[in-house]
PDB file of N, H, CA, C and O in Angstrom:
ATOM      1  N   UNK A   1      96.918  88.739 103.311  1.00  0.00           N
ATOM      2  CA  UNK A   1      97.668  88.735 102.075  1.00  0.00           C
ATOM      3  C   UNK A   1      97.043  87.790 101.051  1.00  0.00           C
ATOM      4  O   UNK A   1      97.286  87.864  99.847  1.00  0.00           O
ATOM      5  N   UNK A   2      96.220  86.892 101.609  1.00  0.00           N
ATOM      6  H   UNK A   2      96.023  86.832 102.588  1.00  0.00           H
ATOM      7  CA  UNK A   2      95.639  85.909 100.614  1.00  0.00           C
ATOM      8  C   UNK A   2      96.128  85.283  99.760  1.00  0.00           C
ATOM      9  O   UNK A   2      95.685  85.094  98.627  1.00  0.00           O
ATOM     10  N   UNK A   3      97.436  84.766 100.393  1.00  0.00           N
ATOM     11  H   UNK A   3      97.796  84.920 101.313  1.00  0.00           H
ATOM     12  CA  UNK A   3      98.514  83.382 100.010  1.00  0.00           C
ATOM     13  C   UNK A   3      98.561  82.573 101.313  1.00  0.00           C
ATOM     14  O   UNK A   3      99.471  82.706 102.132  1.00  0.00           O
ATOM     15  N   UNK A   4      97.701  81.866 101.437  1.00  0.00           N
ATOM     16  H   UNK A   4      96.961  81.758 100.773  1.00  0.00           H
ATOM     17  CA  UNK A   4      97.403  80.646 102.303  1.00  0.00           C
ATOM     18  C   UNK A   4      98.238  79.396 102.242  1.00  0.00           C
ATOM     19  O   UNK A   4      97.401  78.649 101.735  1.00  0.00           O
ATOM     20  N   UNK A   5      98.972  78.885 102.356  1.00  0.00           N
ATOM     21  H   UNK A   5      99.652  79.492 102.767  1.00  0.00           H
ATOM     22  CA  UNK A   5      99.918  77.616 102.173  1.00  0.00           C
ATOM     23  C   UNK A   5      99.620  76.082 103.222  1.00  0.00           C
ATOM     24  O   UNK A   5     100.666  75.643 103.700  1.00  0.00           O
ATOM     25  N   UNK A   6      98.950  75.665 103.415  1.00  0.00           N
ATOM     26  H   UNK A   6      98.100  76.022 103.026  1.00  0.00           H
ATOM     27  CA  UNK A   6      98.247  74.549 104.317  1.00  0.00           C
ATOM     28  C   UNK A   6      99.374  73.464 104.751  1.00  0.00           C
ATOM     29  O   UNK A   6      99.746  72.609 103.947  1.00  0.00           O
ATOM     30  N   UNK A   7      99.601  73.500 105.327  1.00  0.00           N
ATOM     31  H   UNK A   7      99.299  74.194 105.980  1.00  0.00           H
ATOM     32  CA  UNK A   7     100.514  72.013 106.146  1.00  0.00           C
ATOM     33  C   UNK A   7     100.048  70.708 105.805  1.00  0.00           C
ATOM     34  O   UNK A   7      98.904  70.255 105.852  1.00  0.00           O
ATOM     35  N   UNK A   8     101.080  70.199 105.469  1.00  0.00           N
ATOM     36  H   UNK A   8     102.009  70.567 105.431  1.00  0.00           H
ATOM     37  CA  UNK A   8     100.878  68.443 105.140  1.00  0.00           C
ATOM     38  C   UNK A   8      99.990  67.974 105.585  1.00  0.00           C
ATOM     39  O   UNK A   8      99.272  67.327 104.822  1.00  0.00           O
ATOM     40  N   UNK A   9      99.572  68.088 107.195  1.00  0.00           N
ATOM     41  H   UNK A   9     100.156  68.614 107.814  1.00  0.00           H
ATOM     42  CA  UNK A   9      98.440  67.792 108.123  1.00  0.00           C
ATOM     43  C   UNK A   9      97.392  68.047 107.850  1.00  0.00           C
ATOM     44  O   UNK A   9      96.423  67.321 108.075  1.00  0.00           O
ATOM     45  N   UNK A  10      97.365  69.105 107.322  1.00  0.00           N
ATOM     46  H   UNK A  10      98.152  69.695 107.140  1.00  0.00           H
ATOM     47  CA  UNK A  10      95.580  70.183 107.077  1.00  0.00           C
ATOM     48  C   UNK A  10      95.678  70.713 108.340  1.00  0.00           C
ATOM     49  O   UNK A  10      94.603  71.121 108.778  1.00  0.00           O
ATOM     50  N   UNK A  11      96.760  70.853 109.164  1.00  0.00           N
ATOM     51  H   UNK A  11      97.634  70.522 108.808  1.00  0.00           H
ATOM     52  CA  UNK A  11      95.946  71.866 110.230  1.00  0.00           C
ATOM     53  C   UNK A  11      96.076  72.869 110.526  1.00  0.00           C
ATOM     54  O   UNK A  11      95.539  73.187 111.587  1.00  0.00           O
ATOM     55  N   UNK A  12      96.721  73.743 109.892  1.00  0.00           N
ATOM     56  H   UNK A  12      97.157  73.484 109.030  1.00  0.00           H
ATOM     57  CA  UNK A  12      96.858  75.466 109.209  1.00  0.00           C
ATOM     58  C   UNK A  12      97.748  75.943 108.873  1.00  0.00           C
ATOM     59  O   UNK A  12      98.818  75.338 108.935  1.00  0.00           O
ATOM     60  N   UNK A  13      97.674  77.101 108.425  1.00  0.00           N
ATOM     61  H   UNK A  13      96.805  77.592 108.375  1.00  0.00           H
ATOM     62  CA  UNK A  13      98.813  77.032 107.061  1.00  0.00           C
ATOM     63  C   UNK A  13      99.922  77.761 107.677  1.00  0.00           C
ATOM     64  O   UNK A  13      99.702  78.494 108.642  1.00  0.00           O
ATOM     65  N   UNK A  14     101.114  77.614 107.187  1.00  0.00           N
ATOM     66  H   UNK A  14     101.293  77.019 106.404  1.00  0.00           H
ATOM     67  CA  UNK A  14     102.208  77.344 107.299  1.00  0.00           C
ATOM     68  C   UNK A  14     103.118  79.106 107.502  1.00  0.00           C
ATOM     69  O   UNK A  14     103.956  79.598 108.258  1.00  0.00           O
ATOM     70  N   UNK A  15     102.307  79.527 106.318  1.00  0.00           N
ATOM     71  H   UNK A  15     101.626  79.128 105.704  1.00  0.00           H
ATOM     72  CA  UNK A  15     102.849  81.511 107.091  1.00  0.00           C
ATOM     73  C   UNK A  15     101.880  82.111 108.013  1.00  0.00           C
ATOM     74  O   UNK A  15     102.538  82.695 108.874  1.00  0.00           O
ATOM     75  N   UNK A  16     100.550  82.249 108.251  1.00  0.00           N
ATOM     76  H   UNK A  16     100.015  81.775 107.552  1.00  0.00           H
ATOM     77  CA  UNK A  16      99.920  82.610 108.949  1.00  0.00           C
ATOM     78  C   UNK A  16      99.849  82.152 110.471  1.00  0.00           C
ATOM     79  O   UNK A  16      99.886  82.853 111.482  1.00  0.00           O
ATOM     80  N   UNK A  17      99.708  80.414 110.307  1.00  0.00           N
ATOM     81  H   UNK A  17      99.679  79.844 109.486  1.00  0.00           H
ATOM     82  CA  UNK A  17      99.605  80.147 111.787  1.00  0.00           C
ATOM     83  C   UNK A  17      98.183  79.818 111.989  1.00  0.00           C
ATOM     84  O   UNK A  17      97.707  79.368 113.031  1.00  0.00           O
ATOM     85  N   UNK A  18      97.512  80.096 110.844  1.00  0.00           N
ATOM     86  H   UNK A  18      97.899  80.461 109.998  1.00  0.00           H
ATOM     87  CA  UNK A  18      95.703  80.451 110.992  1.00  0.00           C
ATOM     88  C   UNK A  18      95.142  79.135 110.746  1.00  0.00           C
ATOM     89  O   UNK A  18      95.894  78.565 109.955  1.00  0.00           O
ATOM     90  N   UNK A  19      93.983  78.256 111.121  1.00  0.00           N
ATOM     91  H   UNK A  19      93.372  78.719 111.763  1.00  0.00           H
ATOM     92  CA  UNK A  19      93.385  77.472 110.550  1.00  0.00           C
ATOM     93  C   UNK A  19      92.625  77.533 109.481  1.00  0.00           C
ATOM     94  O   UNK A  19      92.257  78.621 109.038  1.00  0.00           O
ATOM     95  N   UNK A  20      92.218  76.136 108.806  1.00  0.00           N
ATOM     96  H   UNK A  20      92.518  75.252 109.166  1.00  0.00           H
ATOM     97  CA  UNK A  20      91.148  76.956 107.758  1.00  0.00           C
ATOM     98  C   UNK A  20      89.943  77.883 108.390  1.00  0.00           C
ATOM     99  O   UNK A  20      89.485  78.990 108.107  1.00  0.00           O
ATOM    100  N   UNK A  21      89.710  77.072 109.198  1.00  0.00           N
ATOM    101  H   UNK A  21      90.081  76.172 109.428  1.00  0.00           H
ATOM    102  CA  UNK A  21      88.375  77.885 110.140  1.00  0.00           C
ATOM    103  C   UNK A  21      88.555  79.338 110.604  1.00  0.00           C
ATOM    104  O   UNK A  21      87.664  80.186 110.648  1.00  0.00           O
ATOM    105  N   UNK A  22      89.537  79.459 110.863  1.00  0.00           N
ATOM    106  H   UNK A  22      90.262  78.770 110.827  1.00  0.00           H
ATOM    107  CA  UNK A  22      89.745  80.810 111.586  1.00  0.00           C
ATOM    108  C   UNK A  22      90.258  81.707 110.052  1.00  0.00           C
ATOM    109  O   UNK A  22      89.835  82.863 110.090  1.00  0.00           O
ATOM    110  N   UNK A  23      90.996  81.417 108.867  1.00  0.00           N
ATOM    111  H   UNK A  23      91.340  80.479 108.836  1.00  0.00           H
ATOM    112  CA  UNK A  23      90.828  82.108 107.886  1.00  0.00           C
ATOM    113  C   UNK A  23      89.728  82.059 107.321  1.00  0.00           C
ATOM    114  O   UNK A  23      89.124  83.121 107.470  1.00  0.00           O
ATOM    115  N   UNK A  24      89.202  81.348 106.762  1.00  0.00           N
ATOM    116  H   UNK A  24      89.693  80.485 106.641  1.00  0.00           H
ATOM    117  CA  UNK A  24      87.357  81.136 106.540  1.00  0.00           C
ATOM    118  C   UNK A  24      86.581  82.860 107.411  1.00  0.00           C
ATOM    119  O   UNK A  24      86.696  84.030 107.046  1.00  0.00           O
ATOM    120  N   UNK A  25      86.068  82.439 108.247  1.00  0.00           N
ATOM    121  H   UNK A  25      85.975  81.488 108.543  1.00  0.00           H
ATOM    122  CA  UNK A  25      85.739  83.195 109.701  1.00  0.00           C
ATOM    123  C   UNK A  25      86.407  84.482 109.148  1.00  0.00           C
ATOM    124  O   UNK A  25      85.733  85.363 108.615  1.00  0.00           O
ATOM    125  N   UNK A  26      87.521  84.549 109.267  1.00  0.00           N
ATOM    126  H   UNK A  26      88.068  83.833 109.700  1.00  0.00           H
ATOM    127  CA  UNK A  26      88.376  86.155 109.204  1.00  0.00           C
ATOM    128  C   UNK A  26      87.289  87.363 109.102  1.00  0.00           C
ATOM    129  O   UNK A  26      86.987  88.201 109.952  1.00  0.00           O
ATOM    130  N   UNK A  27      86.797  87.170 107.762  1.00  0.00           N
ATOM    131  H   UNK A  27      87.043  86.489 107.072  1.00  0.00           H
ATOM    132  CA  UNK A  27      86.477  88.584 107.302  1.00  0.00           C
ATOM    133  C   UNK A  27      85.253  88.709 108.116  1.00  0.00           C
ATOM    134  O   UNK A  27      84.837  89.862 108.006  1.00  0.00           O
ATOM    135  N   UNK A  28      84.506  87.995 108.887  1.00  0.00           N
ATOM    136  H   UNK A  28      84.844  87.058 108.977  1.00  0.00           H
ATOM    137  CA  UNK A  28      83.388  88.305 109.463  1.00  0.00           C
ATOM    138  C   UNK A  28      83.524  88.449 111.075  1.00  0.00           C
ATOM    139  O   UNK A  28      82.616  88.603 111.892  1.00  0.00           O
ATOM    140  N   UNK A  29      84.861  88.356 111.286  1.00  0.00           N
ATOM    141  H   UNK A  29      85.599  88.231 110.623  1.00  0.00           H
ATOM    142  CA  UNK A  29      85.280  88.300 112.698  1.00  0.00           C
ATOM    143  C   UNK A  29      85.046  89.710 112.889  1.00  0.00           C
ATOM    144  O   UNK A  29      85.192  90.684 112.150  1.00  0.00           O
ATOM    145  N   UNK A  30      84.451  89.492 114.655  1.00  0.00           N
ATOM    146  H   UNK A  30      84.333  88.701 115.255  1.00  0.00           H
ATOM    147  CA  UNK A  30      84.606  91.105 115.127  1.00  0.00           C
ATOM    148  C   UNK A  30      86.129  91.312 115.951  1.00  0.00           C
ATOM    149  O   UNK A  30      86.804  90.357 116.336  1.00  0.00           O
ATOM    150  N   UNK A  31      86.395  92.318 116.077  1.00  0.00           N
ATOM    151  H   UNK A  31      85.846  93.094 115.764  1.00  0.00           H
ATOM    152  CA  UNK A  31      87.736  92.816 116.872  1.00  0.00           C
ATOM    153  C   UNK A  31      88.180  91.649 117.933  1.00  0.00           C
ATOM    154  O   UNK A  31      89.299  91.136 117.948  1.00  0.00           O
ATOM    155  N   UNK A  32      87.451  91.426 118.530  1.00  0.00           N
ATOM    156  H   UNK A  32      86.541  91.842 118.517  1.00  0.00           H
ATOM    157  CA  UNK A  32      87.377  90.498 119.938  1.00  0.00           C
ATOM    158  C   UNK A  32      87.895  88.781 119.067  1.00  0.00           C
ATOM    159  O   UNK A  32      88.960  88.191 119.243  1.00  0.00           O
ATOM    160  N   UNK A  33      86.934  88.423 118.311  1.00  0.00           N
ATOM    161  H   UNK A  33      86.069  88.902 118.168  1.00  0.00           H
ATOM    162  CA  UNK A  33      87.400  87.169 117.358  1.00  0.00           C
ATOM    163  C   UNK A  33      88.592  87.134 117.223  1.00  0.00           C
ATOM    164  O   UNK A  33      89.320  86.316 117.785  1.00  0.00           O
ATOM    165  N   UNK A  34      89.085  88.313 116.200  1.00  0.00           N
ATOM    166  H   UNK A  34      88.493  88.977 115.744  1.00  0.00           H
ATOM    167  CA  UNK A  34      90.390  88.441 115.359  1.00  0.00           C
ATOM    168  C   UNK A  34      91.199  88.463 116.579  1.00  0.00           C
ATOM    169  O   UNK A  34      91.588  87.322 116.825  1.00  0.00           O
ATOM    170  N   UNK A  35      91.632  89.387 117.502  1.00  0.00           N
ATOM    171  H   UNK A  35      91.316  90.314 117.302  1.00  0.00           H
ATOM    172  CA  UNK A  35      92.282  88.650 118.583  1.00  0.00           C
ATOM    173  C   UNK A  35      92.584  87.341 118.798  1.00  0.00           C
ATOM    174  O   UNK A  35      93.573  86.670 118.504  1.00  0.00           O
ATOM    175  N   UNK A  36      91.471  87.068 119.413  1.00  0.00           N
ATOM    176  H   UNK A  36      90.667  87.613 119.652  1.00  0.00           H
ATOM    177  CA  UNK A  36      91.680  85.393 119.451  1.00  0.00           C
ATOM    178  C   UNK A  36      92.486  84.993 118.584  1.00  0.00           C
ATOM    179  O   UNK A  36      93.707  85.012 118.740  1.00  0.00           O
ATOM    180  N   UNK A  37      91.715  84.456 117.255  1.00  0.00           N
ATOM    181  H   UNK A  37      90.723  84.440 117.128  1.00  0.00           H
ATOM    182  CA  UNK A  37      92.618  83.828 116.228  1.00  0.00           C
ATOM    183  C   UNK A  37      93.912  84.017 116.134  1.00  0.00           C
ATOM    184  O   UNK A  37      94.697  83.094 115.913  1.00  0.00           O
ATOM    185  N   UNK A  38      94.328  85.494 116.327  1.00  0.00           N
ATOM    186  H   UNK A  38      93.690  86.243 116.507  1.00  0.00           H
ATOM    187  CA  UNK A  38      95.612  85.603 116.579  1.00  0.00           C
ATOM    188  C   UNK A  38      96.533  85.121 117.987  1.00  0.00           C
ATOM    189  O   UNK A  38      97.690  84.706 117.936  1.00  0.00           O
ATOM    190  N   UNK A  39      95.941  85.241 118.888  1.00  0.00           N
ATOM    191  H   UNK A  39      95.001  85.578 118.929  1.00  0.00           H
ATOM    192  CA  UNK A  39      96.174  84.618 119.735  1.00  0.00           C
ATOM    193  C   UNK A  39      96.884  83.114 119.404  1.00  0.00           C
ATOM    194  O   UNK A  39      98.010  82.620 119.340  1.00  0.00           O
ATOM    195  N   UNK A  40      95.805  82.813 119.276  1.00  0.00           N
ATOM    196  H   UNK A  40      94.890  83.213 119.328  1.00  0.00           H
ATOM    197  CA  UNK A  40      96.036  81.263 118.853  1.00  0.00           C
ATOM    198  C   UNK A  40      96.760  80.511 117.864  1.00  0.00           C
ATOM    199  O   UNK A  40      97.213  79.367 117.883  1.00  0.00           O
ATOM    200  N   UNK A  41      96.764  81.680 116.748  1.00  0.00           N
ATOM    201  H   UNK A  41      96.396  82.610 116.733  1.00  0.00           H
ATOM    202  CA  UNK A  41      97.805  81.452 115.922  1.00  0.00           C
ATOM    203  C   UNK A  41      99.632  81.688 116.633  1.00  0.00           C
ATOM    204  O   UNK A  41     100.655  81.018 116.495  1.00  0.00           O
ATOM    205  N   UNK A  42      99.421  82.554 117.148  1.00  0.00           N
ATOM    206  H   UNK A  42      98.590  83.098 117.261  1.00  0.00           H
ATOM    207  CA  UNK A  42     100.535  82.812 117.977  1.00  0.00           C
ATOM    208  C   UNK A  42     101.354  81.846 118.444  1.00  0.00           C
ATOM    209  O   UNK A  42     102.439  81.559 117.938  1.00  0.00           O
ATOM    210  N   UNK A  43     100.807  81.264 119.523  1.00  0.00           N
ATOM    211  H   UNK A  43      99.925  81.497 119.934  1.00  0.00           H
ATOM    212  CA  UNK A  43     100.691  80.036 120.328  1.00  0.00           C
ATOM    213  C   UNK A  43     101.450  79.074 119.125  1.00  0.00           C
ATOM    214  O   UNK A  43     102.639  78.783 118.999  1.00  0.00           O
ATOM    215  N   UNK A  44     100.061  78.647 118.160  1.00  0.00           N
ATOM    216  H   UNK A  44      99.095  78.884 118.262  1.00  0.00           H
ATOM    217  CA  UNK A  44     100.774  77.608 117.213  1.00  0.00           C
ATOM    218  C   UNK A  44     102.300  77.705 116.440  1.00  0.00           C
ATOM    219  O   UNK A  44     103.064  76.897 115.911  1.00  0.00           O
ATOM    220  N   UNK A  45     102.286  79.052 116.671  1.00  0.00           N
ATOM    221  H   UNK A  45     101.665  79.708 117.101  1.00  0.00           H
ATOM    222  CA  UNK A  45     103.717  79.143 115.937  1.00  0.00           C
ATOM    223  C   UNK A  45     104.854  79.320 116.714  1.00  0.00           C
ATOM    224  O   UNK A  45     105.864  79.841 116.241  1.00  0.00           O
ATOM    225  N   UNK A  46     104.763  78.821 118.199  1.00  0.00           N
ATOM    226  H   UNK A  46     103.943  78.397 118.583  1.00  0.00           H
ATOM    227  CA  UNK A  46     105.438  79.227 119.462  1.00  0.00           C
ATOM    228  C   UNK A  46     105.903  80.795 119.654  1.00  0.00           C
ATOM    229  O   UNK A  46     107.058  81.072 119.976  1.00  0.00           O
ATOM    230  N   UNK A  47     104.896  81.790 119.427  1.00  0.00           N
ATOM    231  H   UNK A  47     103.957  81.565 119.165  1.00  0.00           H
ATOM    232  CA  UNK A  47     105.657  83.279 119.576  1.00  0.00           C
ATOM    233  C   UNK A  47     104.854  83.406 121.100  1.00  0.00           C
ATOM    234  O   UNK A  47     103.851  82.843 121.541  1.00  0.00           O
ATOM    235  N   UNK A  48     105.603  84.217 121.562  1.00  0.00           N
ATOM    236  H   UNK A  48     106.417  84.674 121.204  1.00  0.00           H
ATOM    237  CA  UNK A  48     104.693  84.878 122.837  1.00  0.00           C
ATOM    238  C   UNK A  48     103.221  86.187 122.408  1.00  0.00           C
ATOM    239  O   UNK A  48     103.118  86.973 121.466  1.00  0.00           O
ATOM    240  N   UNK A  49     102.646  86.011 123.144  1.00  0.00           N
ATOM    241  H   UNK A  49     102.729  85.372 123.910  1.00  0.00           H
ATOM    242  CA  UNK A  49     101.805  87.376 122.743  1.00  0.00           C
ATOM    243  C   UNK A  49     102.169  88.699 123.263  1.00  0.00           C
ATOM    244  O   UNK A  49     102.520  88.854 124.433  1.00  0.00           O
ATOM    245  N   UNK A  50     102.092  89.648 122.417  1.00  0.00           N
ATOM    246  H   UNK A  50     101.806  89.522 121.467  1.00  0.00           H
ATOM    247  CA  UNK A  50     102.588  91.055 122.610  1.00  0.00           C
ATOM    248  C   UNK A  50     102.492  91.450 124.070  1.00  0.00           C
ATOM    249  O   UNK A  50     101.441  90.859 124.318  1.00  0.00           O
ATOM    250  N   UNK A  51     102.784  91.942 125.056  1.00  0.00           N
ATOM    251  H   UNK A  51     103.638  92.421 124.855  1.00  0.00           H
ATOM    252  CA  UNK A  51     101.941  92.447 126.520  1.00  0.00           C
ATOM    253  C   UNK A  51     100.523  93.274 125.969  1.00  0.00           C
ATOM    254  O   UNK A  51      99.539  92.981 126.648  1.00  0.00           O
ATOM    255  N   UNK A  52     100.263  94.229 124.885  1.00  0.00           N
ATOM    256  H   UNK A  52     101.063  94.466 124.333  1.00  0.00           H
ATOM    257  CA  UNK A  52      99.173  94.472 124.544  1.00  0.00           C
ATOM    258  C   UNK A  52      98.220  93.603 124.621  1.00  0.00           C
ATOM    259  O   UNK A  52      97.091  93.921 124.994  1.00  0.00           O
ATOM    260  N   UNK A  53      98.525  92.494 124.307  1.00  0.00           N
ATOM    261  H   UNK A  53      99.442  92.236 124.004  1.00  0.00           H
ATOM    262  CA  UNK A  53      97.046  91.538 123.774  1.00  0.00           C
ATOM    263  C   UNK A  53      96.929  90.541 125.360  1.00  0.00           C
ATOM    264  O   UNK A  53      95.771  90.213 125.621  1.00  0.00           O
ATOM    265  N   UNK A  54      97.826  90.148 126.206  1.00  0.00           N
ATOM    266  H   UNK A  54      98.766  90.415 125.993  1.00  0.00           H
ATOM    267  CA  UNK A  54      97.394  89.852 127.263  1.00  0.00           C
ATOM    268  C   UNK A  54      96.464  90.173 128.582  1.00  0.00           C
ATOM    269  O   UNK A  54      96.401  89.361 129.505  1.00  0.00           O
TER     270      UNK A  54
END
């Protein structure tokens, strides 16, 4: 969506869940990457991951 909102901390933003690094990265991520990141964004935002992505 490319409305990024960053946390007081700097350590990623606040609707996504994403770091700068891993939004940075985004557009050059392959399938396997973008997973991840999501993954991980996941995590940071305490959601579980889909059973798909496990």
């Amino acid at each position: 969506m490319s409305v990024c909102r960053i946390a007081e901390d700097g350590d990623y933003c606040i609707g996504c869940f994403r770091t700068l690094d891993d939004v940075r990265d985004w557009s050059k991520a392959d399938n396997a990457r973008r997973r991840a990141i999501w993954a991980a964004a996941l995590h940071r935002a305490g959601a579980d991951l889909p059973k798909e992505l496990r």
